[in-house]
N, C-alpha and C positions, 0 to 999 in steps of 0.2 A: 257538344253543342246541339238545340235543338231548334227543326227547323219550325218559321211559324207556318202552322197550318191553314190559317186562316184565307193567304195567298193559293194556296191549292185545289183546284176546281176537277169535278169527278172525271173520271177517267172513264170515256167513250170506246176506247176499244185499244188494245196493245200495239208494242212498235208494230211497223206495217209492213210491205217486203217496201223493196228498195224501188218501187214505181208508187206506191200508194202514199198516204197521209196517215199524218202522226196526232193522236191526240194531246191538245195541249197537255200538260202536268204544271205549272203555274200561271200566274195572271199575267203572262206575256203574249203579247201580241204580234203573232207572226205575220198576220195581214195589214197591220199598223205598220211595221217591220218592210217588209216589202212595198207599202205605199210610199214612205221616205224614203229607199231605195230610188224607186222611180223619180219619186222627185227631183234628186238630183242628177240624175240624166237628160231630164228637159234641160238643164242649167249647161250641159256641153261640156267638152272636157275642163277637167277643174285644175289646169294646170296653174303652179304660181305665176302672176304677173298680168293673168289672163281675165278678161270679165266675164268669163264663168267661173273664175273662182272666185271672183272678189261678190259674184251673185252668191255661190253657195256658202262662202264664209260667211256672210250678214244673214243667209235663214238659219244656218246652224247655228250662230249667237240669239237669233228672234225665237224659234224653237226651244231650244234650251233656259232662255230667260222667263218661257215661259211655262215652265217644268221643274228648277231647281230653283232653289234657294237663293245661290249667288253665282254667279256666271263675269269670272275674267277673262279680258284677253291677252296673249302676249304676243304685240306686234314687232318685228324689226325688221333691217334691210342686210341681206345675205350679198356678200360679193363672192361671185360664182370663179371656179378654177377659167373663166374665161373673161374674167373682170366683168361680169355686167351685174346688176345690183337688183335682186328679187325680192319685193315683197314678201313677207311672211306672216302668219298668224297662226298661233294656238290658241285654242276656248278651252278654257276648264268650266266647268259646272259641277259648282257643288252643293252635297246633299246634309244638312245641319254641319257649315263649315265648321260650329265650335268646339266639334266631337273631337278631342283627341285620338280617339281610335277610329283609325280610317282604312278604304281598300280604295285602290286604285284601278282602274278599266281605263284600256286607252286605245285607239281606232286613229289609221294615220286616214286622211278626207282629201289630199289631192288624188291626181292622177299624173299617171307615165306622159312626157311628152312624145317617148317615141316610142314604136311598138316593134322592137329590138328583137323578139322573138317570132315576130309572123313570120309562116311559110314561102308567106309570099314577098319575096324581096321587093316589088313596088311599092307593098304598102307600109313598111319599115320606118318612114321617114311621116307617119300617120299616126295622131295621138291614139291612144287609149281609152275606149269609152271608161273601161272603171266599173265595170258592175258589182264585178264581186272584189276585184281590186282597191277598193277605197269605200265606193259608194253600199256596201251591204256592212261594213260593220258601223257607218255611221249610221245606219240603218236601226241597227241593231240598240247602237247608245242611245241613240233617241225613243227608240220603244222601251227601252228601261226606264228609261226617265217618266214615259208614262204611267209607270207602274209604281215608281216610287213616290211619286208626287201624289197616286191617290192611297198607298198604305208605306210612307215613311220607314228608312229603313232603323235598326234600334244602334247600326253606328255610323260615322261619317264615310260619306260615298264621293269618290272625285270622278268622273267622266271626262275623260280628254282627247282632245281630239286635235292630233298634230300635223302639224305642213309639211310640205317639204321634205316626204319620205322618199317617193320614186323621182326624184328631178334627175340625178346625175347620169351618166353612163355603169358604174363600176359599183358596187356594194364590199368591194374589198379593203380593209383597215389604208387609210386612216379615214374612209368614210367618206371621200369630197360631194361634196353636193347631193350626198341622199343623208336619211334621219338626221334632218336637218330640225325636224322640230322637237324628234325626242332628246337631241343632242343640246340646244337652248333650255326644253324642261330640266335636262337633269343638272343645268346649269344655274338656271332659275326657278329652285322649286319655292313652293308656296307659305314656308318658314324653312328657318335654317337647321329646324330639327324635325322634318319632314320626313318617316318612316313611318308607309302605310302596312299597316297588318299582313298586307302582301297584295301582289300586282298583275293584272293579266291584261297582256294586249290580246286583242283580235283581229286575225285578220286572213283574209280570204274565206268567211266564214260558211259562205251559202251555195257553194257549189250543190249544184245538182246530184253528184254522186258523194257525199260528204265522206269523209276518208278522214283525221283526225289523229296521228300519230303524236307520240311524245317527244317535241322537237331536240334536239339535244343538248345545244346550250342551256336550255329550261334544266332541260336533268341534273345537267352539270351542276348549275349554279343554286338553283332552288329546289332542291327536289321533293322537297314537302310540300311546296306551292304544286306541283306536277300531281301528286300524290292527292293532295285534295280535291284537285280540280277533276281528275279522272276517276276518283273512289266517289263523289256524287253524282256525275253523270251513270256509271254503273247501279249506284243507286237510284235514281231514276228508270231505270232500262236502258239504258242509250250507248254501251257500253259496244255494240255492233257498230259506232261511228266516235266514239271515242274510243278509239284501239291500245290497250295498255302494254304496247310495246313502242322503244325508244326509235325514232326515224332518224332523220339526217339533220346536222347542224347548218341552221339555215341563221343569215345575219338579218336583223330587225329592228323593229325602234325598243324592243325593249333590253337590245346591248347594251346603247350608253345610260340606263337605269340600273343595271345589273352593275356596270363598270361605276355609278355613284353609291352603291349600297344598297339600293329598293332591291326587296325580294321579289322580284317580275319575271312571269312567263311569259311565253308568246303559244295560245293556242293557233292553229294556222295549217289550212289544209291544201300545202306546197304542190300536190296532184291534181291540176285543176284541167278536169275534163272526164267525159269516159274514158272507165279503167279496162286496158287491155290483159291478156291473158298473165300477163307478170305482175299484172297489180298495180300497173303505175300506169296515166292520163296519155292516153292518144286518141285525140290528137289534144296537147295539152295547150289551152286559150289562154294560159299565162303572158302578158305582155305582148297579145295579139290586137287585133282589131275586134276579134270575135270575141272580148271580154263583152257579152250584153247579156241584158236582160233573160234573152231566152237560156242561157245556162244556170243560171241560179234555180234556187229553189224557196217557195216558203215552206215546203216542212222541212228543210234543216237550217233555216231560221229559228225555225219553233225549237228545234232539237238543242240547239247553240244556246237562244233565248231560255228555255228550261234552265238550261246548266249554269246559266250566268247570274239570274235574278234569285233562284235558289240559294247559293253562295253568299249572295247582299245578304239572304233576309234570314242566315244565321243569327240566334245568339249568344253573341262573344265574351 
């Protein structure tokens, strides 16, 4: 496969140490990237049912519609392991839907209602802003969309962006009330012989110290979706935050895709925080309060963005 060049803009200066910046390597915008980031943190936590999420669902449909090709949504009402009945939505946005060859990218957009993990046991019962939690990889989907919209990719692209991943308490089988939206996609996908070229979620993508291991269900089940995903970001240089060694099997929305047939990975940088001397996030802001803004990063947007928009603008 050869990538188009045409996407590729000169290169300013090599990866950078682990405080500095990164020069782009395609037409992704990591400051675009981080602008939608922020945006949706004025909108408040994005939990379902909530009108912050019912604000950020309708820009991520407005955005998107104004980017791709064709832009579905799929709405229903979820009755939770405590009978109460949650709105829900997924947006797909697609990129020339009549390509039968397609890749899938998919980013879940709410947020944690409770932050189960803070230190501080007062603030346990205190949503989750979502920076790097929700709100960076839609971040992420929508600055591709800027890039595909102005050079088309040569096959079909579906962008999706699902509800109802962090609601529940428990991410252990059978699932109750989390990948609630990847679980309706793989239920409702967009024909009935619906098998994209292969699949990648994103997610937690812009940590400040990017860390990028090969999750393991991913391995297990695709391992040639693993294998390309990490053999071109190495090709890019970036090979220092895609780490080509296998991590820990973490549960995500791209299970119930995997358990439909989609060859889907989930990239995902489960270390979220500075890394202490063993190598792993302390203090880690995973399902804290202190998921904000100021932990992320745009150069491992740009780094994430590189490796993602690359991959589109193969030809197949």
């Amino acid at each position: 496969m050869t990538s188009l060049l045409a996407l590729a803009v000169p290169l300013l200066a090599g990866c950078d140490s682990l405080s500095g910046s990164t020069a782009p390597k395609t037409a992704f915008d990591a400051a675009a990237a981080m602008s939608y980031t922020r945006a949706q943190l004025a909108f408040g936590p994005r939990i379902p049912g909530t009108p912050g999420a019912t604000k950020a669902g309708d820009w991520i449909v407005t955005m998107m519609r104004e980017r791709a090709d064709t832009v579905i949504e799929q709405r229903w009402m979820h009755r939770t392991a405590n009978g109460d009945s949650l709105p829900l939505r997924n947006v797909l946005a697609r990129f020339k839907p009549a390509a039968a060859q397609r890749i899938l990218y998919l980013v879940h957009w709410d947020t944690r209602p409770r932050a189960d993990n803070d230190p501080v046991l007062g603030n346990r019962n205190l949503p989750v802003p979502g920076a790097n939690d929700g709100a960076a990889g839609v971040g992420l989907l929508i600055a591709l969309g800027d890039a595909l919209k102005k050079t088309p990719p040569s096959v079909g692209v579906d962008l999706l962006f699902v509800d109802g991943e962090d609601y529940g308490p428990s991410f252990d089988p059978p699932y109750v009330d989390v990948l609630l939206g990847s679980q309706y996609f793989a239920k409702n996908l967009p024909s009935p012989g619906y098998r994209p070229i292969f699949g990648v979620l994103w997610d937690m993508i812009a940590d400040a110290e990017l860390n990028l291991l090969q999750e393991g269900n991913s391995v297990s089940a695709a391992p040639e979706v693993v294998s390309r995903v990490w053999q071109r970001a190495a090709d890019l240089g970036y090979d220092r935050w895609f780490i080509p060694r296998q991590g820990q099997n973490i549960t995500d929305d791209h299970i119930p895709l995997i358990e439909r047939g989609l060859r889907v990975i989930d990239v995902i940088d489960i270390d979220y925080g500075p890394l202490g001397a063993d190598g792993r996030a302390r203090p880690d802001y995973h399902h804290t309060i202190n998921d904000t803004i100021e932990r992320i990063s745009q150069r491992s947007l740009q780094i994430v963005g590189d490796v993602a928009l690359s991959l589109l603008m193969d030809t197949y």
